[in-house]
SEGU-144689 format. One line per 5 residues: for each residue y, x, z of N, C-alpha, C. Coordinates in steps of 0.05 Angstrom, whole numbers. Each point is the difference from the previous one (the first is absolute). Layout:
BEGIN
Y/X/Z/Y/X/Z/Y/X/Z | ...
***
This chain:
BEGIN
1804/2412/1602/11/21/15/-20/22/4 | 10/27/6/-11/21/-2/6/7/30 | -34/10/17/0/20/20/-7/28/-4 | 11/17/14/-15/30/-1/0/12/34 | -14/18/-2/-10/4/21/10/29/9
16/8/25/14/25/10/-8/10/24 | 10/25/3/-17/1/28/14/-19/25 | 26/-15/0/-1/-12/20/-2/-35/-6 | -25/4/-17/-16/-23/3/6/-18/-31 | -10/-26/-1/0/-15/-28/36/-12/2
10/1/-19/18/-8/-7/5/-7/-22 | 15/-39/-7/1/-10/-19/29/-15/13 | 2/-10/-25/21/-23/-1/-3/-27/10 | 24/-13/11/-5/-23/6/35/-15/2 | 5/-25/11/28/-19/3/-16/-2/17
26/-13/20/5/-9/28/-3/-30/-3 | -28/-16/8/-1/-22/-8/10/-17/22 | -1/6/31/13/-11/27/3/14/18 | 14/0/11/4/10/30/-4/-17/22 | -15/0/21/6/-20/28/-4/22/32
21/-13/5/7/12/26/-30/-5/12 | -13/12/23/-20/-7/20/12/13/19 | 13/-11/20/3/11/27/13/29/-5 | -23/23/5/18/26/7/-12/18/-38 | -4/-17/-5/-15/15/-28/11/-23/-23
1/12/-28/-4/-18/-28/-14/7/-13 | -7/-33/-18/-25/4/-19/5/2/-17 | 3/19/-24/10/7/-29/-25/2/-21 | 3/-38/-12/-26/3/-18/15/18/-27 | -13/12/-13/4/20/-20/-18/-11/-24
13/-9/-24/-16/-15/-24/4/21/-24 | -30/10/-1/2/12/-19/-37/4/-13 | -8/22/-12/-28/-1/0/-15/35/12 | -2/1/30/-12/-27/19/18/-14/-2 | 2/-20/24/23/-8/18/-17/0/21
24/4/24/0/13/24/20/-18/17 | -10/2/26/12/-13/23/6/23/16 | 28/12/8/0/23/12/24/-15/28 | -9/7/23/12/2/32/13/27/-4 | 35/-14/2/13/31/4/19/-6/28
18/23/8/16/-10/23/24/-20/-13 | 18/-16/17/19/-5/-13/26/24/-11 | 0/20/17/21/20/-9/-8/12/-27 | -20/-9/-12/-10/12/-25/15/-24/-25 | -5/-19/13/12/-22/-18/20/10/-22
21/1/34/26/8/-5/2/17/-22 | -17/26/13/7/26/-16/-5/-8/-22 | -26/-6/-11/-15/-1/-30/13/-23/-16 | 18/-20/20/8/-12/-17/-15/-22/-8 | -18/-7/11/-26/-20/-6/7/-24/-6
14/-13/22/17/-28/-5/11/-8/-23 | 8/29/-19/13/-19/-25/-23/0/-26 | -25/3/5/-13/-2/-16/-6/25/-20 | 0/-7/-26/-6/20/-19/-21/19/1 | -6/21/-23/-14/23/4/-9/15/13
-21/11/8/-2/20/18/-30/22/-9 | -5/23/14/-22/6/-12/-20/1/37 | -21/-10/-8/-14/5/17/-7/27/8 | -9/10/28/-27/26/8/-14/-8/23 | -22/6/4/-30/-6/13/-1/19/12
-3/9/18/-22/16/13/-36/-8/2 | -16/4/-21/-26/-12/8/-6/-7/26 | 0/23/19/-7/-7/37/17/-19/12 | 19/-5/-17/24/-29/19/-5/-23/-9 | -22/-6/-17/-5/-35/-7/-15/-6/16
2/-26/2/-16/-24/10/0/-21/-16 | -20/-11/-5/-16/-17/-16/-2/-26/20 | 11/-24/-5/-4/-21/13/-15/-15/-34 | -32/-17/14/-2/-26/-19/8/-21/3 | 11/-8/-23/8/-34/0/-15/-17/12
***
């Protein structure tokens, strides 16, 4: 897979590898190359559609990551 880089940040491809509810937030791991663990609201779910899987394209804001180590 191919990233390129815009002004509102890196954006690549990725599938919807899970969704899990946490309380007032979900965790949407994103499998692709990176892959990414992204916290969205649940009303985003809905909208984006997340729950049923499939395609999507990723975007980053550099200043909005956080880096957790294993």
């Amino acid at each position: 897979m191919r990233w390129r880089s815009e002004t509102a940040g890196n954006v690549w491809p990725g599938q919807v590898g899970a969704v899990d509810l946490l309380g007032d937030r979900v965790r949407v791991r994103v499998d692709g190359m990176p892959a990414i663990t992204a916290e969205v609201m649940p009303s985003a779910v809905d909208e984006l559609k997340l729950d049923h899987g499939g395609e999507l394209w990723v975007s980053v804001q550099p200043s909005e990551v956080t880096v957790y180590s294993p």
